[in-house]
C-alpha positions as CSV (number, residue, x, y, z in Angstrom):
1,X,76.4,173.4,-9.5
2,X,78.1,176.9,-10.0
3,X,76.7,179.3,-13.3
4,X,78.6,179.9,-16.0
5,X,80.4,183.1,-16.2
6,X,80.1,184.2,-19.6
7,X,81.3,187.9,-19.0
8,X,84.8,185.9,-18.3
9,X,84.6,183.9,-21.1
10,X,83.9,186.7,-23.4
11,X,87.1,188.7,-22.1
12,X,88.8,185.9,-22.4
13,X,88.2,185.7,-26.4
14,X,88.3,189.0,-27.0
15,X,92.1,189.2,-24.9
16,X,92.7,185.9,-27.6
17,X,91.3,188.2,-30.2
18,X,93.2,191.4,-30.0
19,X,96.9,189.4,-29.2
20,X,96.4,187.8,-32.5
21,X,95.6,190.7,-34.4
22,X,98.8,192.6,-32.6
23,X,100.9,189.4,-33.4
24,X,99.7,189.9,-37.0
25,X,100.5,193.5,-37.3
26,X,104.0,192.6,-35.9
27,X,104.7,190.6,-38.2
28,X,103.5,192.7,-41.1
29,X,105.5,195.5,-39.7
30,X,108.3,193.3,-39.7
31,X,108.4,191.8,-43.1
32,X,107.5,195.7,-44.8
33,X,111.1,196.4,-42.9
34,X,112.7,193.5,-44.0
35,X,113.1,191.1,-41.0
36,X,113.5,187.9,-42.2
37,X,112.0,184.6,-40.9
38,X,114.0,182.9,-38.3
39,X,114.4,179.7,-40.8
40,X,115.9,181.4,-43.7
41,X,118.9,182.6,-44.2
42,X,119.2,185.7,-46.3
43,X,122.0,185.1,-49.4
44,X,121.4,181.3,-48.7
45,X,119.9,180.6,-52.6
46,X,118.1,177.2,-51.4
47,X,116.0,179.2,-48.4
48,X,115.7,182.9,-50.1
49,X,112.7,183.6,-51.7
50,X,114.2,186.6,-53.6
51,X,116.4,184.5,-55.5
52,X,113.7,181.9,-56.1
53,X,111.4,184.7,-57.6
54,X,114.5,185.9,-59.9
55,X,116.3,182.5,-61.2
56,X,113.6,179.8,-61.5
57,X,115.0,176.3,-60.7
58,X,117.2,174.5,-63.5
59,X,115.0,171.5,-64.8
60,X,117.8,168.9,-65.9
61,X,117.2,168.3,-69.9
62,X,115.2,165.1,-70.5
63,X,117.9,162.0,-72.3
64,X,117.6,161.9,-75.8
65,X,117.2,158.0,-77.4
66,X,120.9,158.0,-79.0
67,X,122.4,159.0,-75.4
């Protein structure tokens, strides 16, 4: 039965490791700049979270007993 190489399993993490954490800084970059996700659209007032933050959603007024 072979040994383990654990020197390759370690590079192998720590390759795993540092792609994350320059995925992560990409993205940061990205949204300090502005880049919006690829699911929303930008003036769309459903999918922008701007316009979600500014106008809260309408809540339809409850029905009073006479009508």
């Amino acid at each position: 039965m072979a040994t383990p190489n654990y020197g390759y399993e370690k590079r192998q993490k720590e390759l795993a490791k540092k792609r994350k954490k320059e995925d992560k800084l990409r993205a940061k970059a990205d949204r300090k700049l502005g880049i919006s996700s690829p699911g929303l659209a930008p003036d769309d007032p459903e999918t922008d979270v701007a316009s979600l933050e500014h106008d809260p959603p309408t809540v339809p007024e409850a029905p009073t007993k006479n009508g």
